[in-house]
PyMOL Python script that loads the backbone (N, CA, C, O; Angstrom):
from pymol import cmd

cmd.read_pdbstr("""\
ATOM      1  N   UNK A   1      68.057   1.870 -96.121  1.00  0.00           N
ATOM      2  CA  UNK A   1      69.081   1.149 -96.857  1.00  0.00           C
ATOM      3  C   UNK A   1      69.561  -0.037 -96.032  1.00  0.00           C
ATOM      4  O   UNK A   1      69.589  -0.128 -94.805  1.00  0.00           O
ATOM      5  N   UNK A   2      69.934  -0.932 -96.952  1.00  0.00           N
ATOM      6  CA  UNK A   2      69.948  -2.771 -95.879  1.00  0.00           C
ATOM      7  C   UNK A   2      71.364  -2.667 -96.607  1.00  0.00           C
ATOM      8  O   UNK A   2      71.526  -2.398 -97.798  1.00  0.00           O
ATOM      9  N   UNK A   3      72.543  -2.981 -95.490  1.00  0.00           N
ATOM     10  CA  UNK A   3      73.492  -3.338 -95.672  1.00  0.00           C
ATOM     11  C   UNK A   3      74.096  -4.540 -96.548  1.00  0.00           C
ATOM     12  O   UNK A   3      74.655  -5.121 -95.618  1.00  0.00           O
ATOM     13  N   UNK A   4      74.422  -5.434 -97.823  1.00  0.00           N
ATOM     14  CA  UNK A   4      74.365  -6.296 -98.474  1.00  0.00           C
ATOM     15  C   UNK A   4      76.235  -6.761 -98.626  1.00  0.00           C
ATOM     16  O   UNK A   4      77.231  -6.076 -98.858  1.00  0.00           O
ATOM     17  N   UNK A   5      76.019  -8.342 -98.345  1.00  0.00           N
ATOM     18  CA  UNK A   5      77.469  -8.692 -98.431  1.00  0.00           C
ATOM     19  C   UNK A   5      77.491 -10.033 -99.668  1.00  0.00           C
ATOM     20  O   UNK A   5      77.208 -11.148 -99.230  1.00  0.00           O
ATOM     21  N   UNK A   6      77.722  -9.948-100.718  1.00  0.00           N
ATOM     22  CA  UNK A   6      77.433 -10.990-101.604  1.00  0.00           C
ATOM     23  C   UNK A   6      78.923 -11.453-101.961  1.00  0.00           C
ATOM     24  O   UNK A   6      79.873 -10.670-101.952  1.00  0.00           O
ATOM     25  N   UNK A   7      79.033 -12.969-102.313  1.00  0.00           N
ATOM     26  CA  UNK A   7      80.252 -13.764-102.453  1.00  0.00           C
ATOM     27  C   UNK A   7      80.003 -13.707-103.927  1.00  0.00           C
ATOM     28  O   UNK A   7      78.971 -13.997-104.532  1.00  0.00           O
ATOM     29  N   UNK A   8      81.557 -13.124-104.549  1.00  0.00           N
ATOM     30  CA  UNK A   8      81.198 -13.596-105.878  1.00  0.00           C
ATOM     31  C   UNK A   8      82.429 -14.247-106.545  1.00  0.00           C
ATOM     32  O   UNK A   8      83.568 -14.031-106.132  1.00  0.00           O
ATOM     33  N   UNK A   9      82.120 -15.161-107.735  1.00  0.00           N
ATOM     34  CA  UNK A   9      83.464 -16.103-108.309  1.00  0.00           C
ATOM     35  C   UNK A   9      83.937 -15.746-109.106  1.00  0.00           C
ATOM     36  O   UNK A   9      83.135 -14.993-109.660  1.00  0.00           O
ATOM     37  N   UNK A  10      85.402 -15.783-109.970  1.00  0.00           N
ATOM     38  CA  UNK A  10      85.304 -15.147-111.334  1.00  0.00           C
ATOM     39  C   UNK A  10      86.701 -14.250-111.025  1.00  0.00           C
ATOM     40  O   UNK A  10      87.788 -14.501-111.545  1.00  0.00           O
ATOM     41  N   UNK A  11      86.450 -13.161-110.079  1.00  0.00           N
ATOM     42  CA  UNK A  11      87.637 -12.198-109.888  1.00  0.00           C
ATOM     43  C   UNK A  11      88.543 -12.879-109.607  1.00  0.00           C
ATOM     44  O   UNK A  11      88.700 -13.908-108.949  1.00  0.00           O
ATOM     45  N   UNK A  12      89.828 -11.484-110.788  1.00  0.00           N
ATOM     46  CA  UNK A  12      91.090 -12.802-110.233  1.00  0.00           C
ATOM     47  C   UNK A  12      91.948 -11.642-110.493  1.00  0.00           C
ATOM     48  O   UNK A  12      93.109 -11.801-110.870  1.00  0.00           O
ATOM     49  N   UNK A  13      91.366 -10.329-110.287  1.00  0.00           N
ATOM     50  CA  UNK A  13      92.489  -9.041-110.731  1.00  0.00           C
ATOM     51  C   UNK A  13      92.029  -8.040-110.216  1.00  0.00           C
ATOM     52  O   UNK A  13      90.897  -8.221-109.767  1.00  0.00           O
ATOM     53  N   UNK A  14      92.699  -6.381-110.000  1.00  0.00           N
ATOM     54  CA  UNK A  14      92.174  -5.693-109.994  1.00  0.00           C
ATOM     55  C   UNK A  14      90.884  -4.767-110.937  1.00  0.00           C
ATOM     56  O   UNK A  14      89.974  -4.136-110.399  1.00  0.00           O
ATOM     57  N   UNK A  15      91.129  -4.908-112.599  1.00  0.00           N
ATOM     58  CA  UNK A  15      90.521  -5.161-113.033  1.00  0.00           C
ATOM     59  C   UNK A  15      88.848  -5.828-112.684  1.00  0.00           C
ATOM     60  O   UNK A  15      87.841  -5.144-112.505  1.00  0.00           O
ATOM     61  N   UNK A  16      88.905  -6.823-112.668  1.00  0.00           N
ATOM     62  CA  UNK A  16      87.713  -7.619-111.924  1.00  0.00           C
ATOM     63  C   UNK A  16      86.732  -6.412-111.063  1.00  0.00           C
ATOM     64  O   UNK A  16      85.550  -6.097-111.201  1.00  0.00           O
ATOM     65  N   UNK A  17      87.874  -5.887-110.073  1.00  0.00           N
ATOM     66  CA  UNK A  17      87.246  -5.221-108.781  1.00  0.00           C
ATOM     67  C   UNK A  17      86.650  -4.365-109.415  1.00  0.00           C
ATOM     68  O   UNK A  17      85.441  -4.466-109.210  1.00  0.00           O
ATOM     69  N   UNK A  18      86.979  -3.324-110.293  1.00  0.00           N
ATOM     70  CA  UNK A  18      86.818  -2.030-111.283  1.00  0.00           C
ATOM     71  C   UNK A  18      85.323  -2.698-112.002  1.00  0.00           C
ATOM     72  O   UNK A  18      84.284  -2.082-111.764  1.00  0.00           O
ATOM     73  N   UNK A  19      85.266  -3.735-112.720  1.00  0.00           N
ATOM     74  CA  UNK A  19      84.152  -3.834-113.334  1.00  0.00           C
ATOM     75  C   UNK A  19      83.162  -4.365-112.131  1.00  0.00           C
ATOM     76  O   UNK A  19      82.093  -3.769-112.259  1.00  0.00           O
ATOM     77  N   UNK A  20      83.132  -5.034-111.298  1.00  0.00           N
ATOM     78  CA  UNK A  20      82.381  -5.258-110.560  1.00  0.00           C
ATOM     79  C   UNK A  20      81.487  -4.337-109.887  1.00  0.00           C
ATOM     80  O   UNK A  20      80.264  -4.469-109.840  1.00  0.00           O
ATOM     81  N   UNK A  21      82.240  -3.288-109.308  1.00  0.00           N
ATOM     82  CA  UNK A  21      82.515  -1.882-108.405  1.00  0.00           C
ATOM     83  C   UNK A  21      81.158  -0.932-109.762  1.00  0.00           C
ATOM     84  O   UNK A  21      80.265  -0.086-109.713  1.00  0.00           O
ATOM     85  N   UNK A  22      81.662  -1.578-110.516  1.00  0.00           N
ATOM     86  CA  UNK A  22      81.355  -0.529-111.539  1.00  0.00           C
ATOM     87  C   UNK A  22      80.247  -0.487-112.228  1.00  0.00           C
ATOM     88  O   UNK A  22      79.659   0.424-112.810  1.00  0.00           O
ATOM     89  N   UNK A  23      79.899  -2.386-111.978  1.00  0.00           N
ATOM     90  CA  UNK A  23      78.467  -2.988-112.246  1.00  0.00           C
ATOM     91  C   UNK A  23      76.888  -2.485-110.945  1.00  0.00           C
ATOM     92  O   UNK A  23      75.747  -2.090-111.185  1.00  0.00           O
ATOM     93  N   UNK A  24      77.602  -2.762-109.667  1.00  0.00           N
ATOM     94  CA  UNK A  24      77.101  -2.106-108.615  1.00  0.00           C
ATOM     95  C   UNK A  24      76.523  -1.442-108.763  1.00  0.00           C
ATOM     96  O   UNK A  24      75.307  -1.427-108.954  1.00  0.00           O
ATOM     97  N   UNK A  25      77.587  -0.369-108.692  1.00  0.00           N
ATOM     98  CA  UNK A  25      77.329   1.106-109.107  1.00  0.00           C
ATOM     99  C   UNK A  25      76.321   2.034-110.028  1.00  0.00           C
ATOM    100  O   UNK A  25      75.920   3.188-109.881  1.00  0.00           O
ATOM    101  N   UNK A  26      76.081   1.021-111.051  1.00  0.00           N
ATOM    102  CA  UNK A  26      75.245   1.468-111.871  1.00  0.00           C
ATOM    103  C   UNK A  26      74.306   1.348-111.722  1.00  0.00           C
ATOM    104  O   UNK A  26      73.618   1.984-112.521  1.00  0.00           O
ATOM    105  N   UNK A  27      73.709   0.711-110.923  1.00  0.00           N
ATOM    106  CA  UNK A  27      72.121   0.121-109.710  1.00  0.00           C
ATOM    107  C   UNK A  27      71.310   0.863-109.292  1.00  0.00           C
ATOM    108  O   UNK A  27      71.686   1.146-108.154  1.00  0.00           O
ATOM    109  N   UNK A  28      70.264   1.448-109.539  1.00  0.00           N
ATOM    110  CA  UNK A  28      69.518   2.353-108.709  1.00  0.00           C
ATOM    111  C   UNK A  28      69.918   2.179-107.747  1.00  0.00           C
ATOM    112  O   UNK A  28      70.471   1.084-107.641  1.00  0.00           O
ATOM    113  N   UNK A  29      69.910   3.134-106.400  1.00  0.00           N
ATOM    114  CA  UNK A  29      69.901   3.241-105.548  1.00  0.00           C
ATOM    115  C   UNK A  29      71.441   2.900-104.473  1.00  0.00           C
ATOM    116  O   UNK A  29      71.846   3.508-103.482  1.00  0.00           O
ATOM    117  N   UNK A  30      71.968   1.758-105.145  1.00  0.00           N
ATOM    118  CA  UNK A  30      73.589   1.350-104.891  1.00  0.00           C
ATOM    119  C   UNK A  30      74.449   2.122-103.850  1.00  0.00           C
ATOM    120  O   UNK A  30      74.387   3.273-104.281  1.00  0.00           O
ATOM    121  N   UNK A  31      75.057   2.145-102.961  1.00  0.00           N
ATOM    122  CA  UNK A  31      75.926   2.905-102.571  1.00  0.00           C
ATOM    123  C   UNK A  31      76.727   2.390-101.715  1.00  0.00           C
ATOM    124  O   UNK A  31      76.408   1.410-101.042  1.00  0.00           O
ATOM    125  N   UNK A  32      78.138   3.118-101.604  1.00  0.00           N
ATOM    126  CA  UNK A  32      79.402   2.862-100.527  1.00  0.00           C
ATOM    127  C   UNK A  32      79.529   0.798-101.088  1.00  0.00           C
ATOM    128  O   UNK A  32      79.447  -0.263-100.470  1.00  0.00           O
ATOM    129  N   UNK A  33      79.770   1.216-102.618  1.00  0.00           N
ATOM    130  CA  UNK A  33      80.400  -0.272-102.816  1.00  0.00           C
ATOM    131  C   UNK A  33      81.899  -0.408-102.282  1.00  0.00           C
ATOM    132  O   UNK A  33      82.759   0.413-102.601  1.00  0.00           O
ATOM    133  N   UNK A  34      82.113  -1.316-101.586  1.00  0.00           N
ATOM    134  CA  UNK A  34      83.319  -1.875-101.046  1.00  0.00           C
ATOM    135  C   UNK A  34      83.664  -3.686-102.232  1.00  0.00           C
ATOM    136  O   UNK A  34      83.050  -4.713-101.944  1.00  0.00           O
ATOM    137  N   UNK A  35      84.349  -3.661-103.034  1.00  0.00           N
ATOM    138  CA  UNK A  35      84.640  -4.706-103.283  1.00  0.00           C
ATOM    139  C   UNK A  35      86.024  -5.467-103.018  1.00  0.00           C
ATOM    140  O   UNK A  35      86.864  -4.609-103.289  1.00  0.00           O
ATOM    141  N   UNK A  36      86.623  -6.496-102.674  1.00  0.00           N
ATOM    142  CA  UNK A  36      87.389  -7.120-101.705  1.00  0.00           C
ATOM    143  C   UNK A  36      87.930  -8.539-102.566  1.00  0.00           C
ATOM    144  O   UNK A  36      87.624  -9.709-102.332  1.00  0.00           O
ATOM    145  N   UNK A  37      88.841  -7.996-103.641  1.00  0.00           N
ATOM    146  CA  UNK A  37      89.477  -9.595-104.139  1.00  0.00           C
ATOM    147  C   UNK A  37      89.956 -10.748-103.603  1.00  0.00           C
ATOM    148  O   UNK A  37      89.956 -11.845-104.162  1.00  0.00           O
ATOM    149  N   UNK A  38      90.610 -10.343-101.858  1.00  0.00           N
ATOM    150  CA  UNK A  38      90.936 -11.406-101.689  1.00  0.00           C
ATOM    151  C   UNK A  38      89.709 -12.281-100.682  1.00  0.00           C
ATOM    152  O   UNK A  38      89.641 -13.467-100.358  1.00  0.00           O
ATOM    153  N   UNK A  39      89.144 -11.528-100.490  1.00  0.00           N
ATOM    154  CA  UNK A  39      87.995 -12.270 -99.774  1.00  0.00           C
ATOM    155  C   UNK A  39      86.734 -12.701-101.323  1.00  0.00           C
ATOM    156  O   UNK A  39      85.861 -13.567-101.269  1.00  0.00           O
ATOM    157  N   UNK A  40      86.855 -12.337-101.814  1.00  0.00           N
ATOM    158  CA  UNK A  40      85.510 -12.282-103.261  1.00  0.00           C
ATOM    159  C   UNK A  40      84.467 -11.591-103.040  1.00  0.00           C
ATOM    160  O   UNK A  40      83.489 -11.895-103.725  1.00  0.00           O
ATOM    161  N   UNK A  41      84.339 -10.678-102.237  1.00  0.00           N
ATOM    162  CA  UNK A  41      83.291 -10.241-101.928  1.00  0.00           C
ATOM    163  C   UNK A  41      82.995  -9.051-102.194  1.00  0.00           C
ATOM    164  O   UNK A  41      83.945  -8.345-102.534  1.00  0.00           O
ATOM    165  N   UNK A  42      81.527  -8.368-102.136  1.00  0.00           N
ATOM    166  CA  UNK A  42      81.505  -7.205-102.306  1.00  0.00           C
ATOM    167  C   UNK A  42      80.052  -6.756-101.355  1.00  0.00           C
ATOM    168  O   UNK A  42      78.890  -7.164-101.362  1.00  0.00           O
ATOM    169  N   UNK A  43      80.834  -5.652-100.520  1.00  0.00           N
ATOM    170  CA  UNK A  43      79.411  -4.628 -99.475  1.00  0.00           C
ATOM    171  C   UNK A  43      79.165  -3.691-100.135  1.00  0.00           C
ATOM    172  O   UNK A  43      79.914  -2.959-100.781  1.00  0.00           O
ATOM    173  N   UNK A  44      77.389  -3.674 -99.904  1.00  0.00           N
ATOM    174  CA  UNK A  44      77.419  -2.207-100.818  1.00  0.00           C
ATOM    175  C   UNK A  44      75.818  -2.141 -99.692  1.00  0.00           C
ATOM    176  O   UNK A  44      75.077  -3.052 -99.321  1.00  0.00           O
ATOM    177  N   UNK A  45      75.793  -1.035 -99.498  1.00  0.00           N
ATOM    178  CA  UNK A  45      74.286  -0.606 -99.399  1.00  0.00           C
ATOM    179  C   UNK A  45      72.935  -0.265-100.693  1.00  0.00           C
ATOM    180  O   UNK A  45      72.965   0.502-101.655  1.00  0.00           O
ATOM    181  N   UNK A  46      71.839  -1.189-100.208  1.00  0.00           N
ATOM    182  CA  UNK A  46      71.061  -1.184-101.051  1.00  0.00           C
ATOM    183  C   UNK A  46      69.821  -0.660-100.513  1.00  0.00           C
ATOM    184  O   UNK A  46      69.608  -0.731 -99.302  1.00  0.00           O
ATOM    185  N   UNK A  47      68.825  -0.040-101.463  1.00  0.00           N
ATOM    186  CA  UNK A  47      67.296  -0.013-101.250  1.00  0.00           C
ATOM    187  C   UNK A  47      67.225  -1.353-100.543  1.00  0.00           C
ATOM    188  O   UNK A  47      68.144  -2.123-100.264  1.00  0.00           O
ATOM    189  N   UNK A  48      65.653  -1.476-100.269  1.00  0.00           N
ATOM    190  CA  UNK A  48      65.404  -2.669 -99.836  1.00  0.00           C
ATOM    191  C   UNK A  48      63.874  -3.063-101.083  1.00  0.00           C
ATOM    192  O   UNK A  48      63.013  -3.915-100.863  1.00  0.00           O
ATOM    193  N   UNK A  49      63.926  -2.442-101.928  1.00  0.00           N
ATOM    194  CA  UNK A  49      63.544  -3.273-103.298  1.00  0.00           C
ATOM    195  C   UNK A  49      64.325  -3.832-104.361  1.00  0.00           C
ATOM    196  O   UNK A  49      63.993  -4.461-105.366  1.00  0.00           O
ATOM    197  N   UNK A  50      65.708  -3.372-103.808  1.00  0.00           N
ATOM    198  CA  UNK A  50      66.274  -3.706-105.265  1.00  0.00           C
ATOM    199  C   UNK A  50      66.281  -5.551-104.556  1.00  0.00           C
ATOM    200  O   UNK A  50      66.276  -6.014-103.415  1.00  0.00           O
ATOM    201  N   UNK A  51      66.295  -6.170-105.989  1.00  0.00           N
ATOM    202  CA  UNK A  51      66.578  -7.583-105.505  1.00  0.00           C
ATOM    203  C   UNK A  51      67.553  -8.306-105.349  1.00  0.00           C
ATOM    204  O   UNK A  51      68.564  -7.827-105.862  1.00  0.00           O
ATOM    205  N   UNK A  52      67.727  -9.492-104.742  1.00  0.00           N
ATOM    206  CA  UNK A  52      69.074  -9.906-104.743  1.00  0.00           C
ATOM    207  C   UNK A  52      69.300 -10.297-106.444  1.00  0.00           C
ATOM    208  O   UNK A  52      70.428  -9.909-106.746  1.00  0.00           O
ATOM    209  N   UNK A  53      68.686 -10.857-107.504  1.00  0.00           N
ATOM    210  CA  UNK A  53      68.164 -11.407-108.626  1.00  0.00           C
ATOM    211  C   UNK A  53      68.714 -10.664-109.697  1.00  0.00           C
ATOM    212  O   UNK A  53      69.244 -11.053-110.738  1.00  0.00           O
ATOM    213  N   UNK A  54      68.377  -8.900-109.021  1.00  0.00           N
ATOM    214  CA  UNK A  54      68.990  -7.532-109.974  1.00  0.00           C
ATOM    215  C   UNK A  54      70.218  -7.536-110.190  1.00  0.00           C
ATOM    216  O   UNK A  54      71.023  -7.353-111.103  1.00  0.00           O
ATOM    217  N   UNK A  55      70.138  -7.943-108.482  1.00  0.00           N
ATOM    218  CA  UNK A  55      72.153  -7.793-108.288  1.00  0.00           C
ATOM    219  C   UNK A  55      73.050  -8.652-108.793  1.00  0.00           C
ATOM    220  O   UNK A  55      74.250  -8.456-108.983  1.00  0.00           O
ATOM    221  N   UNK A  56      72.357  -9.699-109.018  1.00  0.00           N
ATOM    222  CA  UNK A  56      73.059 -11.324-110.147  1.00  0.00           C
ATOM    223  C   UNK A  56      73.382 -10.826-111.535  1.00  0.00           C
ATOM    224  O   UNK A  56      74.366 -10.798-112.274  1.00  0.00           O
ATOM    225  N   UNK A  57      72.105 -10.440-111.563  1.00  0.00           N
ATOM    226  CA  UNK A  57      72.249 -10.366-112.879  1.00  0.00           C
ATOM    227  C   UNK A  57      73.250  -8.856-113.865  1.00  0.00           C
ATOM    228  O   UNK A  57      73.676  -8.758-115.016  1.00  0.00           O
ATOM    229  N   UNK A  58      73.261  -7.864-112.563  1.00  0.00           N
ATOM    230  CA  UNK A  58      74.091  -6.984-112.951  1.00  0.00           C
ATOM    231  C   UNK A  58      75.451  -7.352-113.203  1.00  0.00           C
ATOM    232  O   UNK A  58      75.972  -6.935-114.237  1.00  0.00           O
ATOM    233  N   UNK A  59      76.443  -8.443-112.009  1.00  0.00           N
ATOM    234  CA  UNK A  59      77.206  -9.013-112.072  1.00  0.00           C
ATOM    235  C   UNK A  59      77.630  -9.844-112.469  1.00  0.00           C
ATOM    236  O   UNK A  59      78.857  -9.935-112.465  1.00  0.00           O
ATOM    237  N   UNK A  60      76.758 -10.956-113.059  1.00  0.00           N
ATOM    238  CA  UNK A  60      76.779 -11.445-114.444  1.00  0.00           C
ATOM    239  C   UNK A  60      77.485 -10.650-115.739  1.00  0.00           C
ATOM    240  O   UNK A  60      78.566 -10.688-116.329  1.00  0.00           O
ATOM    241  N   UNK A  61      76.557 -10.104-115.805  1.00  0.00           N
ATOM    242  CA  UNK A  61      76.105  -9.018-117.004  1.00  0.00           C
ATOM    243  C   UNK A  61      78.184  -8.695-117.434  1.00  0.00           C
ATOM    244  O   UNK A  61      78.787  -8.809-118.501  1.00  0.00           O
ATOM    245  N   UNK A  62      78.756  -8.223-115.809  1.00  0.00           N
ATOM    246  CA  UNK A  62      80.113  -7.720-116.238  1.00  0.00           C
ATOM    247  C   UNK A  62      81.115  -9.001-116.682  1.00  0.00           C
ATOM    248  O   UNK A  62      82.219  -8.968-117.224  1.00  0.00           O
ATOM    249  N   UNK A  63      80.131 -10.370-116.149  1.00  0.00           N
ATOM    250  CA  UNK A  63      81.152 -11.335-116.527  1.00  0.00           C
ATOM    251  C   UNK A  63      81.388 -12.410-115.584  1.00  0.00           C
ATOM    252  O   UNK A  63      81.871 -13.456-116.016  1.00  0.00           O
ATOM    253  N   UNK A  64      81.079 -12.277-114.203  1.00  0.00           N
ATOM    254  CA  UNK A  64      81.683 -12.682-113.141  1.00  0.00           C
ATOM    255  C   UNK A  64      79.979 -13.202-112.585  1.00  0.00           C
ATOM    256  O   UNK A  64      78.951 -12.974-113.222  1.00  0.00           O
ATOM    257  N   UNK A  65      80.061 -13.924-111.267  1.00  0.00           N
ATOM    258  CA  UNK A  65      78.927 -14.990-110.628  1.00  0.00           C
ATOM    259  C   UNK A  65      78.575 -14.797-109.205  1.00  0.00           C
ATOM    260  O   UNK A  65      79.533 -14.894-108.437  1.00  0.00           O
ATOM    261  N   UNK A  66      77.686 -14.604-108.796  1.00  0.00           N
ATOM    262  CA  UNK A  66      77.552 -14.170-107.123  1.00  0.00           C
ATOM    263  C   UNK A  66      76.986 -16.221-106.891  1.00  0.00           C
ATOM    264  O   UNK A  66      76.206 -16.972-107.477  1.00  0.00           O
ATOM    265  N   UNK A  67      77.794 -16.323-105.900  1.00  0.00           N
ATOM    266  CA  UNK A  67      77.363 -17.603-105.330  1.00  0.00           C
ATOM    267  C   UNK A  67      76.464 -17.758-104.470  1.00  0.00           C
ATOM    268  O   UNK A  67      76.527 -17.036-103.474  1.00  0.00           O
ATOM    269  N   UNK A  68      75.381 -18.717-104.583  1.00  0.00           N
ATOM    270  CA  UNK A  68      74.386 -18.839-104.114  1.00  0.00           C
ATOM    271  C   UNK A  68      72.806 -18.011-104.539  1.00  0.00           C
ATOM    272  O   UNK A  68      71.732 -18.307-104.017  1.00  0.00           O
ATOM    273  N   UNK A  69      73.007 -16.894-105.638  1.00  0.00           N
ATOM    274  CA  UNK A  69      72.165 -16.920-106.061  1.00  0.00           C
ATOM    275  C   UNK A  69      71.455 -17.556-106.767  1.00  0.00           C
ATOM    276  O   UNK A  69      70.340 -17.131-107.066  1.00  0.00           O
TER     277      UNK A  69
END
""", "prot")
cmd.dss("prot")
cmd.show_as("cartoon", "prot")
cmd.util.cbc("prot")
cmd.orient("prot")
């Protein structure tokens, strides 16, 4: 498992954190999501197949944007 720290835009509540946390989560393999409103960020441990691409698009998906993907 590869430790993963992705910046994302969009959150602006706790809420936010809950769907984000929650988008993660639902990831094969996903675990020990840490998400962090005032920084935007979110750590989570991943496989090292899942892609960064998966992880966009999961977080998308809830609404919200990882920067730099």
């Amino acid at each position: 498992m590869a430790e993963t720290k992705v910046k994302i835009s969009g959150m602006s509540c706790e809420h936010c954190v809950r769907r984000v946390t929650k988008a993660l989560e639902g990831l094969p393999g996903v675990k020990n999501v840490r998400v962090d409103l005032t920084s935007g960020t979110a750590t989570f441990e991943k496989p090292e197949d899942l892609s960064l691409s998966e992880i966009a698009r999961a977080i998308e998906e809830a609404g919200y944007r990882v920067e730099g993907a």
